[in-house]
N, C-alpha and C positions, 0 to 999 in steps of 0.2 A: 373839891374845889381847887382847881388849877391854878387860879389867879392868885394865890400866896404861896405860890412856891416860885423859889424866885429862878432865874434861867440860868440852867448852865452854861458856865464861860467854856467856849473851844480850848481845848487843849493845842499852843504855838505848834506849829508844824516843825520847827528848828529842832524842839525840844524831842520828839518823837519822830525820827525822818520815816519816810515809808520807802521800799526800795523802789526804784523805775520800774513799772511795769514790762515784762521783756516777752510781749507776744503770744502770753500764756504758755513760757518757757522754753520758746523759739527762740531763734538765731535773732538780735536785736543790730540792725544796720547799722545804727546810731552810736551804739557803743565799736562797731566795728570801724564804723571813720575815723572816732577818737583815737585808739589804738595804731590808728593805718599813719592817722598824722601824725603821732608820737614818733614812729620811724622816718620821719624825714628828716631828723636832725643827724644821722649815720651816714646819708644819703650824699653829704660830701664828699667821703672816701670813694666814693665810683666816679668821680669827673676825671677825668681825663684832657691835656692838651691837646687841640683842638677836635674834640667831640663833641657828641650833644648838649647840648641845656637848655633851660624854662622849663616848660609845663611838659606831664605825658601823663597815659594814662598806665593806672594796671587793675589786674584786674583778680581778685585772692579769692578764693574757695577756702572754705573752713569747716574743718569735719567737728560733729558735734561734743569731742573730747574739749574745741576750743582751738587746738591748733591749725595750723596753716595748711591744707592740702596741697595749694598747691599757687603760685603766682606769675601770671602772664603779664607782658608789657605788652601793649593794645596801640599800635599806632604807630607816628612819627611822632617824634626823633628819636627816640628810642628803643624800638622793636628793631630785634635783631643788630643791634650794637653791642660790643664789650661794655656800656658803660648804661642800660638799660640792661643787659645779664646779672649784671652787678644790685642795680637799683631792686630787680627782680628778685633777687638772691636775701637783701636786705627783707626786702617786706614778706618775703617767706616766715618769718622769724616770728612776726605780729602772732600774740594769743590774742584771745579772747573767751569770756566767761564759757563757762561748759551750756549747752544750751541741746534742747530736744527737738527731736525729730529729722529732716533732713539738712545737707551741707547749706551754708548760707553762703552766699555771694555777695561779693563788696566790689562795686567800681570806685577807683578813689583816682585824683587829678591829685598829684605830685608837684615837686619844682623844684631843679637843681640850677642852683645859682651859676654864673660863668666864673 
């Protein structure tokens, strides 16, 4: 008889977090934006008078240890400046969790203030 027993209450999710699912333990892009954004508070040190600023892009490859393989600056105003070299230089640095299978890719939009 089912009807006397009475229903279990869910266990709060707060209580018991579960981890973010990461792609069946792939490269998660999501966490790789958070990490890309983290490095634009460094990204002052590269301005320069009168160089570029606002928005650009770049563009990070990440070998599956986590680290940065490798980071290109995509575009104007800063492809091919000393001060997108720099910005470049900066998001080289970004880890991210260790994650299986092949390199992941992250385009991220930037912004150095004037």
């Amino acid at each position: 008889n089912t009807a006397a027993r009475p229903t279990p209450t869910p266990i709060p999710t707060a209580a018991h977090p579960t981890p973010t699912p990461t792609n069946d333990g792939g490269f998660d892009p999501a966490v790789a934006q958070q990490k890309l954004h983290g490095m634009e508070s460094i990204l002052g040190s590269c301005k320069q008078p009168g160089g570029p600023s606002g928005a650009g892009q770049v563009r990070v490859t990440f070998a599956n240890d986590g680290s940065a393989m490798s980071s290109v600056i995509v575009g104007a105003p800063y492809e091919g400046t000393p001060v997108g070299d720099c910005a470049a230089s900066r998001f080289k640095l970004t880890r991210v969790p260790k994650f299986d299978g092949p390199p992941g890719i992250s385009n991220y939009t930037f912004h150095i203030s004037k």
